[in-house]
C-alpha positions in Angstrom: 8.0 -13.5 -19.7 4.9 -12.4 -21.1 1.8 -12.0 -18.5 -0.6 -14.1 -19.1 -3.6 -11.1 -18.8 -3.5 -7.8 -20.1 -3.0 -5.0 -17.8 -5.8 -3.3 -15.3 -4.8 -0.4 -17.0 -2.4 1.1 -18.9 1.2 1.5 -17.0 4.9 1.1 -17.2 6.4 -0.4 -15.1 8.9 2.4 -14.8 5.5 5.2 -13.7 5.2 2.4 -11.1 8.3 2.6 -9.6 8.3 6.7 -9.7 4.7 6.3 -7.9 6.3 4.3 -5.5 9.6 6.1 -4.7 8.0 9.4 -4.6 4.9 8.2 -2.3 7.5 6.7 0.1 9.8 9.9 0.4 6.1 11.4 1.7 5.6 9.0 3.6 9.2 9.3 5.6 8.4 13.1 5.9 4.5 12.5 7.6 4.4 12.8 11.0 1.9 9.7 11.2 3.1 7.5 9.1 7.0 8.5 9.1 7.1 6.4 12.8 5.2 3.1 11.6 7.6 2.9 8.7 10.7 3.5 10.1 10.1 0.5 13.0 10.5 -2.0 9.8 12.5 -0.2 7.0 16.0 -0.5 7.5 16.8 -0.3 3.4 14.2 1.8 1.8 15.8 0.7 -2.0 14.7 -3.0 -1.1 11.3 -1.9 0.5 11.0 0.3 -2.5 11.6 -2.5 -5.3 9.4 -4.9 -3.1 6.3 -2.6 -3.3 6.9 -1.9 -6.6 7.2 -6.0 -7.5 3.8 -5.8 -5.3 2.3 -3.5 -7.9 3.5 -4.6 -11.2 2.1 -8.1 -9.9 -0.9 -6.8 -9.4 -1.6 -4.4 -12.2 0.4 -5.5 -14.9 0.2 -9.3 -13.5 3.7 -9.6 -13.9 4.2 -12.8 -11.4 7.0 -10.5 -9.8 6.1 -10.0 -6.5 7.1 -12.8 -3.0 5.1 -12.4 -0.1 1.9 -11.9 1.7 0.8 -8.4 1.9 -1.8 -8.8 4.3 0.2 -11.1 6.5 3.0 -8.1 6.7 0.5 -5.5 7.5 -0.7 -7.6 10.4 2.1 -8.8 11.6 3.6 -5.5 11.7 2.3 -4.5 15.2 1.8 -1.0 15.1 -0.3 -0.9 12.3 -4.1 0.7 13.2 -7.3 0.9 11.2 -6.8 4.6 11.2 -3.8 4.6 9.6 -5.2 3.6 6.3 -7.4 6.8 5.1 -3.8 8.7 5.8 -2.1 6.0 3.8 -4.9 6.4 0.9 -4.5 10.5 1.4 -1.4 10.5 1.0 -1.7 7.7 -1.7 -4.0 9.4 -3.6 -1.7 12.5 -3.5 1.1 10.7 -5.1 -0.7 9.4 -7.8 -2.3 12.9 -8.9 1.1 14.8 -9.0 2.9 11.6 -10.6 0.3 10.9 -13.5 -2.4 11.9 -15.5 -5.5 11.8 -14.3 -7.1 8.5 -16.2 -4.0 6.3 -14.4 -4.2 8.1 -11.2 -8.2 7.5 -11.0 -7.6 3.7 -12.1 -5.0 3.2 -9.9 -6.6 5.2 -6.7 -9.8 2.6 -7.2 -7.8 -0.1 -6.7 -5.7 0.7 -4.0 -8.4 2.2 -2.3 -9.9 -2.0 -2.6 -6.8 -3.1 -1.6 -6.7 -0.9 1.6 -10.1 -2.1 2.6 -9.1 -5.7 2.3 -5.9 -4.9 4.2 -7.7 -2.7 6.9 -10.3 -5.5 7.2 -7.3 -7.8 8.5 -6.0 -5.3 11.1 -9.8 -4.9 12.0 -10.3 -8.2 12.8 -6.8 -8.5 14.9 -8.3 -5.7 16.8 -11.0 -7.2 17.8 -11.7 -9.1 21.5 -13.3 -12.9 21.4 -16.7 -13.0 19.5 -15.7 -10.3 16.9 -16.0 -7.1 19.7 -13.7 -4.7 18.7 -11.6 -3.2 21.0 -12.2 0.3 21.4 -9.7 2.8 22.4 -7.1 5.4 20.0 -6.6 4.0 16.3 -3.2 4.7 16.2 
């Protein structure tokens, strides 16, 4: 099936699926994040290909990826505003080791969007009636 736009930028869909593979063997080794993952992985292969459906959907607009990403995040539980700037970090480290520096930069961009969007959601579950947010440790 050929998508019906062109891509954000130029990828394969097989540098997307090292991106993702090698950002989530970080993130099992990072003492934040390593915790929050490991309550809802059980088969980090599936998790892996999801993500990567997630990606290749949005990027190369392949159609590819099932789900709600925002819905997950929230519904999650033990996922904090915080936790997003390590996410991006660590993100953002990924990228710069797995690709040049044009398709790292493009891709950084958009997931840093994408984290705000998503952290926006979280925000607003944390948050007491009439948009007050409750205040206490992000993570």
């Amino acid at each position: 099936m050929t998508p019906a736009l062109p891509p954000r930028f130029e990828i394969t869909r097989a540098e997307i699926e090292r991106v993702v593979s090698a950002f989530y063997a970080a993130c099992r080794a990072h003492p934040g994040l390593a915790p929050v993952f490991a309550a809802h992985v059980t088969d980090w292969p599936a998790h892996e290909a999801r993500v990567s459906d997630f990606w290749a959907n949005t990027i190369l607009h392949e159609r590819c990826y099932v789900g709600n990403a925002m819905q997950a995040h929230v519904q999650a539980g033990n996922v904090k505003p915080g936790m997003f700037s390590m996410w991006l970090d660590l993100f953002d480290n990924t990228l710069q080791s797995e690709l040049s520096p044009t398709k790292a930069a493009a891709w950084s961009a958009l997931a840093h969007r994408i984290g705000q969007t998503l952290r926006a959601g979280v925000v607003n579950r944390e948050t007491l009636p009439g948009g007050i947010p409750k205040l206490g440790n992000p993570f």
